[in-house]
Backbone as CSV, one residue per row, in Angstrom:
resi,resn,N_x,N_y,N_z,CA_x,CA_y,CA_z,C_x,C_y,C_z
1,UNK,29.707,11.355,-9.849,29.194,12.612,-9.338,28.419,12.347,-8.053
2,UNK,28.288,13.079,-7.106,28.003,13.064,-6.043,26.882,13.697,-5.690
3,UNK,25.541,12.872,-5.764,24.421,13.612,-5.876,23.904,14.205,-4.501
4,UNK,24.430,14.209,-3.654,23.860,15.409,-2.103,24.656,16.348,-2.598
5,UNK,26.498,16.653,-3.019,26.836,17.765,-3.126,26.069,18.710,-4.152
6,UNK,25.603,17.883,-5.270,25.394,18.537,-6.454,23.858,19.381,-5.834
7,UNK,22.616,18.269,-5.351,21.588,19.043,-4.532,22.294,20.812,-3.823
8,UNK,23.427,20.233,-3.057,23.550,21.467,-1.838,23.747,22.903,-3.024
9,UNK,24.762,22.285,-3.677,25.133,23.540,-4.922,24.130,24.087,-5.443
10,UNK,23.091,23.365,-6.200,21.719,23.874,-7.119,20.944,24.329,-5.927
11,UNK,21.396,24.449,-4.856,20.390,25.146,-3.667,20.800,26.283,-3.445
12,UNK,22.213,26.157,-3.506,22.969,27.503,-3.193,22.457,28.232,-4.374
13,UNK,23.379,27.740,-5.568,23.538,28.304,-6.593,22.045,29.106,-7.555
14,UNK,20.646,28.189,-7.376,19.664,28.338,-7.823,18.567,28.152,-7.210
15,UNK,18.403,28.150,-5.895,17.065,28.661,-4.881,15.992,27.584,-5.684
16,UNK,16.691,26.637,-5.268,15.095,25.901,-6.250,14.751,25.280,-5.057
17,UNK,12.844,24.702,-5.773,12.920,23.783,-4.682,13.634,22.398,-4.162
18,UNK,13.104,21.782,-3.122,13.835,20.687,-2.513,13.666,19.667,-3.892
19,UNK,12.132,19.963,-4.363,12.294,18.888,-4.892,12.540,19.056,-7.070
20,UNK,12.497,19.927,-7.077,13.549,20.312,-8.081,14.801,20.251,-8.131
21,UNK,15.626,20.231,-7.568,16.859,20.109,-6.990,17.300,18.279,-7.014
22,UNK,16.264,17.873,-6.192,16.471,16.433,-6.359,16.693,15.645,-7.796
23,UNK,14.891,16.110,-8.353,15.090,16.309,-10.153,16.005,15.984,-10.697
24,UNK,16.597,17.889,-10.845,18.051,17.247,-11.590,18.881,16.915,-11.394
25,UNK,19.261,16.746,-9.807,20.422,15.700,-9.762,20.314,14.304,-10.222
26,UNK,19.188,14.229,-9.703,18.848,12.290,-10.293,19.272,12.327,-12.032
27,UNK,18.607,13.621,-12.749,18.955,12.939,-14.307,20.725,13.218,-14.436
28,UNK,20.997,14.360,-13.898,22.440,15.077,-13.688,23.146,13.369,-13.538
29,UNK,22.820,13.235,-12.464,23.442,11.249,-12.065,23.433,10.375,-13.309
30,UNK,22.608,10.262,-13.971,21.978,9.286,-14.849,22.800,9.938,-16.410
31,UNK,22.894,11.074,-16.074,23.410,11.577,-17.711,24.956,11.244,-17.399
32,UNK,25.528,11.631,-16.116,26.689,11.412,-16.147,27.292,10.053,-16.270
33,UNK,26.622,9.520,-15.212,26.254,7.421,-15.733,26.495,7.055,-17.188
34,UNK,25.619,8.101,-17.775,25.563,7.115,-19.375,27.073,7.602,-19.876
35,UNK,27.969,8.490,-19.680,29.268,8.730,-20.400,29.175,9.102,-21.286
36,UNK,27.863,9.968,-22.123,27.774,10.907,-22.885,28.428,12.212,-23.323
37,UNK,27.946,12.769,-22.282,28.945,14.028,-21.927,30.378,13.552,-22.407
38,UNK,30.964,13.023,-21.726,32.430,12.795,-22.063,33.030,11.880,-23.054
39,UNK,31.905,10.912,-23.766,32.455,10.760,-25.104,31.881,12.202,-26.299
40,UNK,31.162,12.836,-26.247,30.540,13.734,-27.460,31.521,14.645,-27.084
41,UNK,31.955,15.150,-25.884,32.188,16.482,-25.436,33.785,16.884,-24.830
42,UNK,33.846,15.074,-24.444,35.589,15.457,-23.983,35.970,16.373,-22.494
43,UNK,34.433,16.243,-21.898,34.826,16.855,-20.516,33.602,15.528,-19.388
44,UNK,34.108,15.266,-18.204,33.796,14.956,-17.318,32.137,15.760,-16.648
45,UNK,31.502,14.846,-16.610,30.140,15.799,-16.012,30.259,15.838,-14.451
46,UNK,30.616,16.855,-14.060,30.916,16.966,-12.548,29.801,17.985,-11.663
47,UNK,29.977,18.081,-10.184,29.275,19.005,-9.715,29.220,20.636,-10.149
48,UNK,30.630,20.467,-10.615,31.371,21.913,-11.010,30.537,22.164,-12.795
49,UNK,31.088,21.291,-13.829,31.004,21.807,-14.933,29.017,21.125,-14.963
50,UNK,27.877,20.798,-14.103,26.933,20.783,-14.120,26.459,21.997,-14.302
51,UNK,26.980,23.099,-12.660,26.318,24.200,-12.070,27.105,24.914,-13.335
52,UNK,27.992,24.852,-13.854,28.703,25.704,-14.907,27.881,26.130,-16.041
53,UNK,27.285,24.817,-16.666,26.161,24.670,-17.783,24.822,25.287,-17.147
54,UNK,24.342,24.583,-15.844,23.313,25.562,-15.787,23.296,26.892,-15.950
55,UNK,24.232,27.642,-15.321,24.569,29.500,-15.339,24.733,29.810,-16.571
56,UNK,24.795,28.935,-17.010,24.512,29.562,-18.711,23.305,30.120,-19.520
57,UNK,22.424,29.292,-18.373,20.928,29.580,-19.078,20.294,31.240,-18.954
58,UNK,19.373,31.553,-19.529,18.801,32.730,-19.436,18.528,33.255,-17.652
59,UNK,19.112,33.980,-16.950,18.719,34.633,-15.487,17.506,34.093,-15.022
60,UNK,16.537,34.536,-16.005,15.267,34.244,-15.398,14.568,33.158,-15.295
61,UNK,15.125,32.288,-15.702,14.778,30.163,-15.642,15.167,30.243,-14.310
62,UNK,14.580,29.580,-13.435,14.319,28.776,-12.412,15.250,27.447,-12.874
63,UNK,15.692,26.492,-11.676,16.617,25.328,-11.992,15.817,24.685,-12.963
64,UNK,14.949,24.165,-12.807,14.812,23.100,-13.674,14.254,23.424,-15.167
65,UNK,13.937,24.647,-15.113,14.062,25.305,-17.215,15.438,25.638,-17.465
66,UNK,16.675,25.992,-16.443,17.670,25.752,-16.977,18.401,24.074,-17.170
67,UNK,17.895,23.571,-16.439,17.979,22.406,-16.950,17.946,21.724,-17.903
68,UNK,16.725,21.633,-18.382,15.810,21.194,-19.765,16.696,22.633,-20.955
69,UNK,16.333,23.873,-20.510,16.954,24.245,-21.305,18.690,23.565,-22.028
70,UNK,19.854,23.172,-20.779,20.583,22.656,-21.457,20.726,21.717,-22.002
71,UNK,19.749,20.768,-21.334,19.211,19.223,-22.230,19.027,19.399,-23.842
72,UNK,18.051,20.486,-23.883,17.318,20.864,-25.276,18.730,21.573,-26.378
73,UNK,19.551,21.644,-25.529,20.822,22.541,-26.479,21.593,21.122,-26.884
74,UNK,21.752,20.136,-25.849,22.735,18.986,-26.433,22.092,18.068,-27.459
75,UNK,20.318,18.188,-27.003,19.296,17.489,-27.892,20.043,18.442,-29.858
76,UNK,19.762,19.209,-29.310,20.072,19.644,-30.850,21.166,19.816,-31.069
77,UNK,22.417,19.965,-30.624,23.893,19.430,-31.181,24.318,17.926,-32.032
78,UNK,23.693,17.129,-30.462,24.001,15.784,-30.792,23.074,14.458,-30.811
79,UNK,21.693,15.116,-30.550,20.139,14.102,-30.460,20.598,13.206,-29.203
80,UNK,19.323,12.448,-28.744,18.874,11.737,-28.097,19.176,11.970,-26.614
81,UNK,19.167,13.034,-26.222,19.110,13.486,-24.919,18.069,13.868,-24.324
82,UNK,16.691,13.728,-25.021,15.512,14.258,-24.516,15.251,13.295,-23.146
83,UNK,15.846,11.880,-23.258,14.850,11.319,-21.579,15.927,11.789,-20.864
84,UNK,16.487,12.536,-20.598,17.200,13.611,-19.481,16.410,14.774,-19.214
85,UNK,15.511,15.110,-19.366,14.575,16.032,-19.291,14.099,15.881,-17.832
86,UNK,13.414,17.184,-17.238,13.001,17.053,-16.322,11.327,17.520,-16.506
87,UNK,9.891,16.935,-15.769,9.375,17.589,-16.107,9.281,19.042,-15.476
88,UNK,8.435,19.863,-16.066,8.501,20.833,-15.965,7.568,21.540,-14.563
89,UNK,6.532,20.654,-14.365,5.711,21.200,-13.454,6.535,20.781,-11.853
90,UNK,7.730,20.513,-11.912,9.062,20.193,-10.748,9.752,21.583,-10.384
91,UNK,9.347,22.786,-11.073,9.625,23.988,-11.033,9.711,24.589,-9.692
Protein backbone atom coordinates (compact mmCIF):
# COMPACT_ATOMS: atom_id res chain seq x y z
CA UNK A 1 0.00 0.00 0.00
CA UNK A 2 1.15 3.24 -0.81
CA UNK A 3 1.21 5.49 2.03
CA UNK A 4 1.27 9.32 0.27
CA UNK A 5 -1.68 8.00 -1.97
CA UNK A 6 -3.58 6.65 0.91
CA UNK A 7 -2.71 10.29 3.01
CA UNK A 8 -4.01 12.26 -0.37
CA UNK A 9 -7.38 10.04 -0.32
CA UNK A 10 -8.16 10.38 3.67
CA UNK A 11 -7.66 14.15 2.78
CA UNK A 12 -9.91 14.14 0.08
CA UNK A 13 -12.15 11.68 1.31
CA UNK A 14 -12.18 12.85 5.20
CA UNK A 15 -10.88 16.52 5.77
CA UNK A 16 -8.72 15.38 8.50
CA UNK A 17 -5.87 16.79 9.75
CA UNK A 18 -2.30 16.58 8.22
CA UNK A 19 -1.49 14.88 11.01
CA UNK A 20 -4.28 12.48 11.47
CA UNK A 21 -4.08 11.44 8.14
CA UNK A 22 -0.46 10.55 8.59
CA UNK A 23 -1.77 8.44 11.78
CA UNK A 24 -3.62 6.22 9.95
CA UNK A 25 -1.77 5.65 7.19
CA UNK A 26 1.27 4.64 9.22
CA UNK A 27 -1.03 1.91 11.18
CA UNK A 28 -3.15 1.43 7.66
CA UNK A 29 0.84 0.46 6.44
CA UNK A 30 1.62 -1.64 9.39
CA UNK A 31 -1.84 -3.52 9.43
CA UNK A 32 -1.47 -4.18 5.87
CA UNK A 33 2.34 -5.35 6.51
CA UNK A 34 1.17 -7.78 9.07
CA UNK A 35 -1.21 -9.81 6.30
CA UNK A 36 -4.01 -9.92 8.60
CA UNK A 37 -6.56 -8.51 6.72
CA UNK A 38 -5.98 -10.98 4.03
CA UNK A 39 -5.44 -14.09 5.88
CA UNK A 40 -8.85 -13.54 8.36
CA UNK A 41 -10.68 -11.76 5.56
CA UNK A 42 -9.60 -12.93 2.07
CA UNK A 43 -9.28 -9.38 0.69
CA UNK A 44 -6.09 -7.30 0.09
CA UNK A 45 -5.80 -4.04 2.35
CA UNK A 46 -5.49 -1.42 -0.28
CA UNK A 47 -5.90 2.40 -0.67
CA UNK A 48 -9.33 1.58 -2.11
CA UNK A 49 -10.85 -1.15 0.30
CA UNK A 50 -9.04 1.16 3.41
CA UNK A 51 -11.16 4.45 2.40
CA UNK A 52 -14.02 1.74 1.72
CA UNK A 53 -13.97 0.54 5.51
CA UNK A 54 -13.55 3.89 6.73
CA UNK A 55 -17.06 5.23 4.94
CA UNK A 56 -18.53 2.81 6.77
CA UNK A 57 -18.22 4.44 9.97
CA UNK A 58 -20.91 6.65 11.54
CA UNK A 59 -20.94 10.40 9.27
CA UNK A 60 -20.09 12.13 12.17
CA UNK A 61 -16.47 10.47 13.22
CA UNK A 62 -13.80 12.49 12.06
CA UNK A 63 -10.84 10.12 10.35
CA UNK A 64 -9.31 8.89 13.03
CA UNK A 65 -12.68 7.63 15.27
CA UNK A 66 -13.47 6.08 12.06
CA UNK A 67 -10.50 4.52 12.21
CA UNK A 68 -10.31 3.08 15.67
CA UNK A 69 -13.85 2.64 15.15
CA UNK A 70 -12.98 -0.06 12.39
CA UNK A 71 -10.04 -1.37 14.38
CA UNK A 72 -12.55 -1.90 17.38
CA UNK A 73 -15.03 -3.93 14.87
CA UNK A 74 -12.08 -6.42 13.69
CA UNK A 75 -10.90 -6.30 17.54
CA UNK A 76 -14.18 -7.97 18.19
CA UNK A 77 -14.64 -10.33 15.19
CA UNK A 78 -11.22 -11.65 15.35
CA UNK A 79 -9.06 -10.08 18.62
CA UNK A 80 -5.77 -8.68 18.72
CA UNK A 81 -6.02 -5.73 16.62
CA UNK A 82 -6.07 -3.20 19.32
CA UNK A 83 -2.10 -1.94 18.68
CA UNK A 84 -3.58 -0.67 15.31
CA UNK A 85 -5.32 1.89 17.11
CA UNK A 86 -4.77 5.34 16.72
CA UNK A 87 -4.67 7.64 19.57
CA UNK A 88 -7.41 9.59 19.82
CA UNK A 89 -6.30 13.06 20.78
CA UNK A 90 -4.70 12.85 16.66
CA UNK A 91 -8.30 13.96 15.86
Amino acid sequence: MDREQLVERLDNEFCSSEEGSRAVSRQARDLADSGRIEAELDYELTVETTVSNLADAPAEYGLVERWNWWIGSLELSHGNYQRFRVRSDLA
